[in-house]
C-alpha positions, -999 to 999 in steps of 0.1 A, spaced: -439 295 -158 -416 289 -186 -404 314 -212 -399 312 -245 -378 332 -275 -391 333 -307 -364 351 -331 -379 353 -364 -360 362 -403 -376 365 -432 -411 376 -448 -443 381 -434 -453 341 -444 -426 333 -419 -440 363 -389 -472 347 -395 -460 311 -389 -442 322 -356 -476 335 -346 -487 305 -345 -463 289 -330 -461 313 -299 -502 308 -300 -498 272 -290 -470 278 -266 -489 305 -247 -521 279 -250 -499 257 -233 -489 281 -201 -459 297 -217 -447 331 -217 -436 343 -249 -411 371 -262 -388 381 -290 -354 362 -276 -339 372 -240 -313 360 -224 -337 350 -195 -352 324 -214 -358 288 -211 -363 276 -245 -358 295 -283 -370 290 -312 -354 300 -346 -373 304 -372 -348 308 -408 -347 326 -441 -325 316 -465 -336 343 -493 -297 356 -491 -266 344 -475 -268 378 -450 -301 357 -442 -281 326 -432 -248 346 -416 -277 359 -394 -293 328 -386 -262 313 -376 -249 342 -354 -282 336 -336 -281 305 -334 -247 303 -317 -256 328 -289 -282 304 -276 -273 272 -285 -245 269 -260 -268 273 -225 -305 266 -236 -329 243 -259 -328 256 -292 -352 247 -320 -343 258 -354 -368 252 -381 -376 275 -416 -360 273 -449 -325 280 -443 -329 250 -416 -349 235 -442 -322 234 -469 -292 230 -441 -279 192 -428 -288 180 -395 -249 182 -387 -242 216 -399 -272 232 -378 -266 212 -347 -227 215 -346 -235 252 -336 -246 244 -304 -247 217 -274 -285 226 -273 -293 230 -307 -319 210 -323 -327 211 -361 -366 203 -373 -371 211 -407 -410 205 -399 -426 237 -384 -459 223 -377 -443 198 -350 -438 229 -333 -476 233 -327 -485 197 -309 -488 197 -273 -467 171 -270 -435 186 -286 -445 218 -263 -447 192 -228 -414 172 -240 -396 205 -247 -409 219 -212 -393 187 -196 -358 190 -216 -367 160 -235 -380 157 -275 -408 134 -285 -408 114 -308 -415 128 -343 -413 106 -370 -450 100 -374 -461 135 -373 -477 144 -409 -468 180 -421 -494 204 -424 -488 238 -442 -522 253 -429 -521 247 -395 -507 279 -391 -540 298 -381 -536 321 -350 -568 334 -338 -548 362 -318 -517 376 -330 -488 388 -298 -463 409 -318 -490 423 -341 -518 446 -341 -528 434 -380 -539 397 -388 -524 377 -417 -537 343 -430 -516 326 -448 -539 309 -477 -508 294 -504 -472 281 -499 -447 271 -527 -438 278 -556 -439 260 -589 -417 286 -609 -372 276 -610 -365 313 -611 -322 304 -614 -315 328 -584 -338 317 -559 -340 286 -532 -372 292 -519 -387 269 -543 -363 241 -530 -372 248 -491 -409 253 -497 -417 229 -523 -448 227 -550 -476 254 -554 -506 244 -530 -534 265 -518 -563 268 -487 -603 259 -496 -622 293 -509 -646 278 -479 -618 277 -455 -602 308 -462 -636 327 -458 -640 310 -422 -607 325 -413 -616 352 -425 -651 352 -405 -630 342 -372 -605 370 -374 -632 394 -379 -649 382 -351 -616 384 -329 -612 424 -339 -590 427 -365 -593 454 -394 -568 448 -411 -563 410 -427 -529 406 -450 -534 374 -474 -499 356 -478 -485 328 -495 -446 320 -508 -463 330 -541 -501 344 -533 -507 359 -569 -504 321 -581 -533 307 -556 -552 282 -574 -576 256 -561 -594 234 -581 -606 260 -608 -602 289 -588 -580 317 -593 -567 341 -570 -593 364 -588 -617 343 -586 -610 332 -551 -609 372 -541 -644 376 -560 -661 355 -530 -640 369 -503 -646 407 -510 -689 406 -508 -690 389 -477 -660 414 -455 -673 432 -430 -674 470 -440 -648 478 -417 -621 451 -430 -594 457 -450 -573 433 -468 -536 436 -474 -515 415 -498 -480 403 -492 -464 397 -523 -477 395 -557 -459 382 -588 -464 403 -618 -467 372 -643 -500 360 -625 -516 395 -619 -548 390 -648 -571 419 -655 -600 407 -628 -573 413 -603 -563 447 -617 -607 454 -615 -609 439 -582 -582 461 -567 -604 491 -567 -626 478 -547 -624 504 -508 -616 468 -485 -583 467 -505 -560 489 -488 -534 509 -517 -508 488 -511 -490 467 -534 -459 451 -534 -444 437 -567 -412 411 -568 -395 427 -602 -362 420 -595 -348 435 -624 -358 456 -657 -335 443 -679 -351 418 -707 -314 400 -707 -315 396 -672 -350 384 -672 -348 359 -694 -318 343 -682 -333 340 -643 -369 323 -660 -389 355 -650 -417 353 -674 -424 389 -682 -408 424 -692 -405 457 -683 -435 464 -704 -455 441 -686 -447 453 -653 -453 488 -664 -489 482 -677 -496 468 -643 -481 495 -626 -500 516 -644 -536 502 -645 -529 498 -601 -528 539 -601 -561 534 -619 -573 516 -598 -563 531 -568 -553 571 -560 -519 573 -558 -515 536 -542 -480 528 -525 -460 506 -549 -432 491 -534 -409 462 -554 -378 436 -550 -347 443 -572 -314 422 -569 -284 438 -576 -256 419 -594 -273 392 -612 -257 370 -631 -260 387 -667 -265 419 -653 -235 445 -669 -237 482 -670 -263 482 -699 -285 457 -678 -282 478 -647 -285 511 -663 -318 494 -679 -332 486 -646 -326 519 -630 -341 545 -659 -371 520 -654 -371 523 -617 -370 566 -621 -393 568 -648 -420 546 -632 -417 564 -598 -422 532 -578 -429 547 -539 -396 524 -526 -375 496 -534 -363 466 -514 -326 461 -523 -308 426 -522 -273 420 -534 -272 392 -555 -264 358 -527 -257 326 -548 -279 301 -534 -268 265 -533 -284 240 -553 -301 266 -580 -287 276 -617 -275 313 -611 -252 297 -587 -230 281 -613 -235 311 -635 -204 338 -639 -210 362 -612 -206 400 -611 -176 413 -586 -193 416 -556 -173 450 -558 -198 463 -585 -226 444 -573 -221 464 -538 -223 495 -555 -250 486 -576 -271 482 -547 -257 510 -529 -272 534 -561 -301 517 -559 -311 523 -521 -304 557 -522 -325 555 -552 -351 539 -532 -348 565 -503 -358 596 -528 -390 576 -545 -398 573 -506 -395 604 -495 -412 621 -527 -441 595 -521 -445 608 -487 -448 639 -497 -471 634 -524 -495 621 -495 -494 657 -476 -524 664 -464 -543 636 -480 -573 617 -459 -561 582 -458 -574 553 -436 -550 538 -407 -544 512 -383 -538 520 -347 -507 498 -334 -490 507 -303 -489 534 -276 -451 548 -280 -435 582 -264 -448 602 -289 -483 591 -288 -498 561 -308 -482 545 -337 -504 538 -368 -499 522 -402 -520 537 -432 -533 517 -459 -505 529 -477 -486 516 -458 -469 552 -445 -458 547 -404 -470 576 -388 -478 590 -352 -511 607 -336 -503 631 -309 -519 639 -281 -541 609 -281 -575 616 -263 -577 581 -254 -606 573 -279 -581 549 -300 -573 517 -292 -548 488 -308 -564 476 -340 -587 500 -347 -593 514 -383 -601 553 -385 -604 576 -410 -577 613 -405 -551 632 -427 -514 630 -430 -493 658 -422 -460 660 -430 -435 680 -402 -399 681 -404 -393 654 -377 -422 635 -379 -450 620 -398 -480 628 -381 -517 615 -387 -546 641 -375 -579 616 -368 -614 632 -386 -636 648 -360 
């Protein structure tokens, strides 16, 4: 039997599309894991959101390159030449097209050390569809990918392309499948999911036919949701119990300067009505956001700015990026901040991050939350809350299996965050 590595950077739109691909390799007789040195064939799947991102790729890249087949495909590959990827390795092969990664015949040439041919192969960005998912206990279904904003900081846009989004009709057969393969827990994601539109229906809209017909026991997550296309149905919708509290918003910065120079198209007053009418919506719902340190036009006003609104707003945690010119969009040609400053800036604003987390989870002592069981680990069983707060059951009687949704209350100890099931 061969054995494949799938190494995976990025978002959950790219873990979801490595699903898939590891899907139709185990179809196929493969073995699958997360990159050994044991393996026969790997499979890279990119990131190019910062330069980290691509450092990492590359480091990757060069450790199996030299002895085995290696694909590399995503949207640092995506954005990269054919001779800068391939010159890392004597076994490294560059496809910018994920979805060849899916036909039986790429999966039988690469099995027999040889690559069909691929130039008639037409690109599907919703073939990703795994029935079963390997490395997760909770589903995902991707439904959008692209973007049509030009935010100046940003490439994704460039790798991914135009907006374009799933059938309603599909999406709620998905749906219907995953359900009927176990899962409790779907998480709707898209380069840009807030922005789904097909035909005359809006990602409200869209969500307005996928909510009456869920099982009672599903629960839907989001990935990402842009602020500028979050419309008051959404902000009714999200009270509805098959949304878990969870919501993750891409802000990237407070400051109006900053905002205006990078094309976001709202303001810190936007974002906080949102915020705000999301904790109406929801019991003290985990509200998690993107911030970039160092942007061009960010100075000490700018980035004081952003961090009063980040403490005043008490978001539940932040994810951090330094500012990483990316070749080919605006910001890149714009003056930048010393990477001195913007390293510090982001240093202030993770440990930032790590006291809105850890007053969160203690504002969720003792509450009766809803969880997902993942994985039996030493301590017991692993489980994810709607919140999205990791957590452990002790002592597990055995009742619990992967993927199951119950209903218990959060205990906080000094070590550990533990979740005690209802009787």
């Amino acid at each position: 039997m061969k054995t494949l590595g799938v190494i995976t950077f990025g978002c959950r739109l790219n873990s979801l599309e490595s699903e898939s691909i590891i899907s139709a390799f185990k179809k196929e007789g493969w073995a699958v894991d997360e990159g050994s040195d044991s393996d026969d064939a790997v499979i890279i799947n990119t990131c190019t959101v910062t330069s980290k991102a691509d450092q990492g790729a590359r480091r990757i890249i060069r450790k199996y390159g030299s002895r085995v087949p290696t694909i590399v495909t995503g949207c640092y590959a995506t954005l990269s030449q054919k001779q800068d990827i391939e010159s890392l390795g004597t076994h490294v092969r560059l496809i910018k097209d994920k979805s060849v990664l899916l036909e039986s015949d790429f999966i039988l040439s690469l099995a027999n050390n040889t690559l069909c041919d691929l130039s008639k192969h037409k690109y599907n960005p919703f073939v990703f569809s795994p029935d079963m998912f390997t490395l997760h206990s909770r589903a995902s279904l991707k439904i959008q990918d692209g973007c049509d904003n030009s935010c100046s900081f940003c490439a994704v846009h460039l790798a991914r392309g135009k907006s374009i989004s799933l059938s309603p009709n599909e999406i709620l057969s998905r749906i219907k499948q995953l359900e009927d393969n176990g899962y409790k827990e779907i998480c709707l994601t898209g380069v840009n999911l807030s922005s789904y539109r097909y035909e005359d229906i809006s990602f409200s809209k869209l969500l307005e036919r996928i909510i009456p017909n869920l099982s009672s026991d599903t629960r839907l997550r989001f990935s990402s949701l842009e602020p500028d296309y979050l419309d008051d149905a959404f902000l009714s919708l999200a009270s509805d119990f098959h949304i878990f509290p969870f919501f993750h918003l891409p802000i990237q910065s407070a400051a109006k300067r900053v905002l205006e120079l990078t094309g976001r198209k709202y303001d810190k007053n936007d974002v906080a009505v949102i915020i705000e009418k999301l904790r109406k919506a929801k019991h003290n719902p985990y509200i998690a956001a993107d911030f970039i340190a160092g942007l061009p036009g960010e100075g000490d006003d700018e980035f004081k700015e952003t961090y009063d609104f980040i403490k005043d707003i008490k978001l539940s945690k932040l994810h951090v990026f330094p500012y990483s010119p990316r070749s080919g969009t605006t910001a890149a040609k714009e003056h930048r901040v010393p990477e001195r400053i913007r390293d510090e800036r982001a240093k202030i604003l993770q440990n930032l991050s790590n006291d809105l987390y850890n007053d969160y989870i203690l504002s969720c002592n003792n509450a009766v939350l809803e969880a997902i069981c993942e994985k039996q680990i030493k301590e017991g069983i692993a489980v994810t809350t709607g919140n999205y707060i990791k957590a452990i059951i002790k002592h597990p009687t055995g009742l619990f299996k992967e993927g199951d949704l119950i209903r218990g209350t959060l205990q906080i100890e000094s070590n550990l965050t533990v979740f005690v099931p209802c009787a």
